[in-house]
TORKOL-4160 file (C-alpha; in steps of 0.2 Angstrom, whole numbers, padded with zeros to 4 digits, m for minus):
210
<pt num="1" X="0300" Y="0468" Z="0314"/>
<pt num="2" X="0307" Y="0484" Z="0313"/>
<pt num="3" X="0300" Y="0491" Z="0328"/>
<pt num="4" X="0307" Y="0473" Z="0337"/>
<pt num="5" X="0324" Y="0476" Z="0330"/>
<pt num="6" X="0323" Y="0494" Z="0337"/>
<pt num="7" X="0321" Y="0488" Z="0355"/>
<pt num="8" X="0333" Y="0476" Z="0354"/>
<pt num="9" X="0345" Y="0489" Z="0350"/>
<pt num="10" X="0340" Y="0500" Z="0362"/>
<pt num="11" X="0343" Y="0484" Z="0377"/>
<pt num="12" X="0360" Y="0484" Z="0371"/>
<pt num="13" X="0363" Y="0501" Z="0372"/>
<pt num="14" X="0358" Y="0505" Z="0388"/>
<pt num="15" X="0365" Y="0489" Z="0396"/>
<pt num="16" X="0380" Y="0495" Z="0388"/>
<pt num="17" X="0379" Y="0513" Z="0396"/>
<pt num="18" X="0374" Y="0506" Z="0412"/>
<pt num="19" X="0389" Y="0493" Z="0414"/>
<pt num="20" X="0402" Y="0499" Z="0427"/>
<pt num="21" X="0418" Y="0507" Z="0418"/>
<pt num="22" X="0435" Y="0499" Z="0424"/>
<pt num="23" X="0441" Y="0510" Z="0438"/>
<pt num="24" X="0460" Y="0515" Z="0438"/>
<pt num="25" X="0470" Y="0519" Z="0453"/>
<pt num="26" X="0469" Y="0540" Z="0448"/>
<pt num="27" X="0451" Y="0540" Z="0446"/>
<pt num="28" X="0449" Y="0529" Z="0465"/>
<pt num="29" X="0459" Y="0542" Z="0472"/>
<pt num="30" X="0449" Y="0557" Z="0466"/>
<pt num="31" X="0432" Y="0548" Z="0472"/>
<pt num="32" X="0441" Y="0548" Z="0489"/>
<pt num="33" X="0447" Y="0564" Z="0490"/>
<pt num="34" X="0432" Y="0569" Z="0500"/>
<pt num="35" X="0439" Y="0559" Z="0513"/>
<pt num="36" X="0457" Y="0560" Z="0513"/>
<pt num="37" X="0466" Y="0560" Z="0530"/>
<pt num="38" X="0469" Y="0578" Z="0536"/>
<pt num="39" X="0487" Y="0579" Z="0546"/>
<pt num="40" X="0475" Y="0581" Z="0562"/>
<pt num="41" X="0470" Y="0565" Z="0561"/>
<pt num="42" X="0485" Y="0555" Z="0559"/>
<pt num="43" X="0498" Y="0551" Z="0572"/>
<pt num="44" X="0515" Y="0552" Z="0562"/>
<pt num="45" X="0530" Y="0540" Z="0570"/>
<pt num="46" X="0548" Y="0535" Z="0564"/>
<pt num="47" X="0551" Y="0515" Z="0564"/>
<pt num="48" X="0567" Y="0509" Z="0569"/>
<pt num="49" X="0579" Y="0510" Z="0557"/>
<pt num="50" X="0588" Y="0490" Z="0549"/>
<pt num="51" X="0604" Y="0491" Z="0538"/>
<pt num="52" X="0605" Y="0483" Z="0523"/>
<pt num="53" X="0622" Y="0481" Z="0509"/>
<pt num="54" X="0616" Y="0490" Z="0490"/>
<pt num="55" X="0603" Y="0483" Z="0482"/>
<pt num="56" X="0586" Y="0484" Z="0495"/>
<pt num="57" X="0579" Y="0480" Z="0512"/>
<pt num="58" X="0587" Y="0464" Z="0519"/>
<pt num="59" X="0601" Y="0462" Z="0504"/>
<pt num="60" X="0616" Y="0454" Z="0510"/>
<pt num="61" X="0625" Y="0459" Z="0524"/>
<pt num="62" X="0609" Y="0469" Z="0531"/>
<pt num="63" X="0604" Y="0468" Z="0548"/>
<pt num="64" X="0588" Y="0460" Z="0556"/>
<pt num="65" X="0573" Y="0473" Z="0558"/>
<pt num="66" X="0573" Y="0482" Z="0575"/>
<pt num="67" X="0589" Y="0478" Z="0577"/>
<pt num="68" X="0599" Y="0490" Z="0570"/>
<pt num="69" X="0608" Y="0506" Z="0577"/>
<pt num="70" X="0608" Y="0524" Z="0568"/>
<pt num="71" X="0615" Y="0525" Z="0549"/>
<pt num="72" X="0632" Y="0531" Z="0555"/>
<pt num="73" X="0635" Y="0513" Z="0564"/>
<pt num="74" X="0633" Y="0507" Z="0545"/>
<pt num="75" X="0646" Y="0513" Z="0535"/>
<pt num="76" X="0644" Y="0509" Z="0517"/>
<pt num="77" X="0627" Y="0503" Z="0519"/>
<pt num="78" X="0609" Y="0508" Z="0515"/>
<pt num="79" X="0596" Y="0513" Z="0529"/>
<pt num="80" X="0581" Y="0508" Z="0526"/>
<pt num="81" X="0567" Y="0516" Z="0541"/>
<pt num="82" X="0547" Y="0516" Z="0539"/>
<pt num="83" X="0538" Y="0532" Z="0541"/>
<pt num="84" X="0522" Y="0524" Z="0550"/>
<pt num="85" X="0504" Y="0533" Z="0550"/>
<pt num="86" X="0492" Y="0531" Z="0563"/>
<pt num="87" X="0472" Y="0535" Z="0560"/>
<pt num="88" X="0470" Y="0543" Z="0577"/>
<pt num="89" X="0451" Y="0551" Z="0570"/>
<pt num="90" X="0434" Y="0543" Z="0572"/>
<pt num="91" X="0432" Y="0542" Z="0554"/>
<pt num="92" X="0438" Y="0531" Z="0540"/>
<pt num="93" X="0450" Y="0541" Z="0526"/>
<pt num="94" X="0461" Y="0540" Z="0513"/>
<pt num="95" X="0480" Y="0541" Z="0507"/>
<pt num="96" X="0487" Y="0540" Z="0488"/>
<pt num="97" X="0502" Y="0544" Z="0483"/>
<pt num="98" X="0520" Y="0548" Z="0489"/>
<pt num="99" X="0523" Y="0558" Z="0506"/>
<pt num="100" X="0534" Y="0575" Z="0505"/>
<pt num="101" X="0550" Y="0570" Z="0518"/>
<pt num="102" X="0562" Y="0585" Z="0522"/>
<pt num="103" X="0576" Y="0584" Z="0535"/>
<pt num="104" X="0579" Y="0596" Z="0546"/>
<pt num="105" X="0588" Y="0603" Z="0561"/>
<pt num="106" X="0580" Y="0603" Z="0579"/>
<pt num="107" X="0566" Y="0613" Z="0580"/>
<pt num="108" X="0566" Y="0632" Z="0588"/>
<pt num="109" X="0569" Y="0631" Z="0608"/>
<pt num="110" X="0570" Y="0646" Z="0620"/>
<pt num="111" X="0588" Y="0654" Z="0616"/>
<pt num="112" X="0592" Y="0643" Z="0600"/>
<pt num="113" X="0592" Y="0647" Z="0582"/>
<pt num="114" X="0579" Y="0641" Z="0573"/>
<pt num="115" X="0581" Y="0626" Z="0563"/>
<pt num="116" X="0584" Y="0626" Z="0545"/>
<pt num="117" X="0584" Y="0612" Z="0532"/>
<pt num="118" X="0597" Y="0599" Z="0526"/>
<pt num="119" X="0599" Y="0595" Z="0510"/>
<pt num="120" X="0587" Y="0595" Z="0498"/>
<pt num="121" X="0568" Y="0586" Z="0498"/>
<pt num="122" X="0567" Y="0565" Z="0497"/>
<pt num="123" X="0566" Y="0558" Z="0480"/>
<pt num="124" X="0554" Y="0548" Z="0474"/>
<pt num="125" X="0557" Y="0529" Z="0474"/>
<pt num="126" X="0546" Y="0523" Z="0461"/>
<pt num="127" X="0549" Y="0504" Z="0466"/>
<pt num="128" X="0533" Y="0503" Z="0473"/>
<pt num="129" X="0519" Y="0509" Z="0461"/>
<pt num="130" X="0506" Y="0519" Z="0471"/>
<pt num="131" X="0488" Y="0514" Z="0479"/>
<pt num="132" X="0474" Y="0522" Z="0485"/>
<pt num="133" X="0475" Y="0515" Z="0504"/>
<pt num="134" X="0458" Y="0514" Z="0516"/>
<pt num="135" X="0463" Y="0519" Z="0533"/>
<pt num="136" X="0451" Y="0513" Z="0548"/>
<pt num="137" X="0450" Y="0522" Z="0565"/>
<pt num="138" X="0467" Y="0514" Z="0574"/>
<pt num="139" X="0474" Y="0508" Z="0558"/>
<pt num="140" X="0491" Y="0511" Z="0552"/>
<pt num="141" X="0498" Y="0513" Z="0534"/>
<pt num="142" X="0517" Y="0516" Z="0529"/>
<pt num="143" X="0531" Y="0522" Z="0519"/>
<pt num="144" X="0548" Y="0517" Z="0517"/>
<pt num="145" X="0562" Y="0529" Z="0518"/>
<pt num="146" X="0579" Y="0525" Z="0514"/>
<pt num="147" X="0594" Y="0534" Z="0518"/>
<pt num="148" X="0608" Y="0533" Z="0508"/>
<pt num="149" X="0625" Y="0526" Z="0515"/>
<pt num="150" X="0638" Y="0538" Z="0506"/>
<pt num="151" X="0636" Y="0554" Z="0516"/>
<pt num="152" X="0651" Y="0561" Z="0512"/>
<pt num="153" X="0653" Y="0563" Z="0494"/>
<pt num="154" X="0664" Y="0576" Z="0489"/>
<pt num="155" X="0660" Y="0593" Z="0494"/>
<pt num="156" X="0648" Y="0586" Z="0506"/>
<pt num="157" X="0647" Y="0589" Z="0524"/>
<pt num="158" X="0637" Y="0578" Z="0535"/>
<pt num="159" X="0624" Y="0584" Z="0548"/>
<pt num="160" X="0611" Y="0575" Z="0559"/>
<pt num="161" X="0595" Y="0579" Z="0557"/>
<pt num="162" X="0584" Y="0582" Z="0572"/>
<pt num="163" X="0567" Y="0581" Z="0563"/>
<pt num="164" X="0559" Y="0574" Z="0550"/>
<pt num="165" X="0545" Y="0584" Z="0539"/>
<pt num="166" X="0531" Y="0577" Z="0531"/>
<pt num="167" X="0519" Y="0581" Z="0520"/>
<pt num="168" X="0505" Y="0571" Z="0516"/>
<pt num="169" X="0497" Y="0569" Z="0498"/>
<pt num="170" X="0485" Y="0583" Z="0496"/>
<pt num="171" X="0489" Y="0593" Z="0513"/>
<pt num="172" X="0496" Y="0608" Z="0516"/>
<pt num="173" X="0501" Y="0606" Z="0535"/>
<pt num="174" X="0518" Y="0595" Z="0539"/>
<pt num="175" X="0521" Y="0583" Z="0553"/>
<pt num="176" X="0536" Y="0583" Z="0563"/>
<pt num="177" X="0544" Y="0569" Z="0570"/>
<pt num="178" X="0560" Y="0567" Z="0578"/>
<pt num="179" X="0572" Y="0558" Z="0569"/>
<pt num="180" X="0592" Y="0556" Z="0572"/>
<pt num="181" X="0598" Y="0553" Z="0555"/>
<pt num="182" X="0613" Y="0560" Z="0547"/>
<pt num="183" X="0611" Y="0568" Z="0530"/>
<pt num="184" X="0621" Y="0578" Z="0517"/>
<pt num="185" X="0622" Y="0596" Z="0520"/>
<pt num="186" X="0624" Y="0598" Z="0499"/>
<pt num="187" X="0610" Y="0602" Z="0487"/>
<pt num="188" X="0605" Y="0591" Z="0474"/>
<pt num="189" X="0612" Y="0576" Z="0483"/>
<pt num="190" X="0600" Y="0564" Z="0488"/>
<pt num="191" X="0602" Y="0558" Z="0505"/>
<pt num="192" X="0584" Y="0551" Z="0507"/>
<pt num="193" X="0571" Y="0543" Z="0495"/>
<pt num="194" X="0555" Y="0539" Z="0500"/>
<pt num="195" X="0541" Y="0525" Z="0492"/>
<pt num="196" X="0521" Y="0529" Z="0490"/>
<pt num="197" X="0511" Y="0526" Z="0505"/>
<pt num="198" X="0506" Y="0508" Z="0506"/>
<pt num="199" X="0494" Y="0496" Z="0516"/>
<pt num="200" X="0497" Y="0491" Z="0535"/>
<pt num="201" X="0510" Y="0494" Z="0547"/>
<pt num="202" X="0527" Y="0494" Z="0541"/>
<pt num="203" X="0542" Y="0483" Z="0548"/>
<pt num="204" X="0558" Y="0491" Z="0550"/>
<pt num="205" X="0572" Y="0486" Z="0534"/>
<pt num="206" X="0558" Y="0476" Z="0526"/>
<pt num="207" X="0542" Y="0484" Z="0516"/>
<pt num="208" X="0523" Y="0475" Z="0516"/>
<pt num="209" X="0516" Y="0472" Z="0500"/>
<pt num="210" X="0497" Y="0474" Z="0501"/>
């Protein structure tokens, strides 16, 4: 009986040991991290910009998506535009986490000054809670990027950035895309805000839960 008792406990033990612990969304993104999508294989675009009243894409007063005009048309209103990425590789990879967005002036030209930033880095909008996101060849996930309406406080001067620059999760190279937004000049005012990378192309003023 003993020798039974001993094998029965030993079945439960190892069917114990061999059943599948839960997965959280940190320990998914670090079994991906051999495939995470390089800047090289991502095409990184701005989506048209829709206006909304305090409170969120499409609040009251807001405008329709991909039919709004730049912020400054908008006075006293939100911006709310969707940094889209594009899988341009052969090869399915990943995204977790919240994208680094900077604005800045145009980019150096033959006989111009080199462009500089604006303002300080994009804070991170926590509204939407982070997930690890499978990108296909041709597919396209998104973040949304808000832009504040007051950009004038005082001490504040406002500039329009030429160029956006982002900087995925786990790399080191940015992405510049041309943007015509205008920020505040003032550090430690936050001009821009910016959700974790989410699921599917995104639409303009209006953000797609997974």
């Amino acid at each position: 009986m003993a020798s039974v008792a001993a094998f029965v406990g030993t079945a439960v033990l190892a069917i114990a040991l061999t059943r599948a612990p839960a997965t959280s969304d940190a320990s998914l993104s670090y079994r991906l991290s051999g495939r995470v999508c390089p800047t090289s294989g991502l095409e990184a675009w701005l989506g048209l910009g829709a206006a909304s009243a305090a409170g969120g894409p499409g609040g009251a007063g807001g405008g329709s998506p991909g039919n709004a005009g730049p912020p400054g048309a908008y006075p006293g209103h939100e911006t709310y535009y969707t940094l889209e990425f594009t899988n341009v590789s052969n090869r399915t990879c990943s995204l977790f986490g919240y994208p680094e967005v900077s604005a800045y002036r145009d980019s150096p030209a033959a006989g111009r000054r080199i462009g500089g930033p604006i303002g300080g880095t994009a804070i991170r909008d926590t509204s939407v809670r982070p997930k690890p996101v499978m990108l296909e060849p041709g597919a396209t996930a998104h973040a949304v990027l808000r832009v504040a309406g007051d950009t004038e406080p005082a001490g504040c001067a406002e500039v329009t950035a030429g160029e956006l620059r982002i900087t995925l999760p786990r790399q080191a190279r940015p992405s510049l895309v041309p943007a015509h937004i205008p920020v505040c000049t003032q550090r430690g005012h936050a001009s821009l805000s910016v959700q974790a990378i989410q699921a599917r192309p995104g639409i303009p003023g209006h953000s797609v839960t997974p």
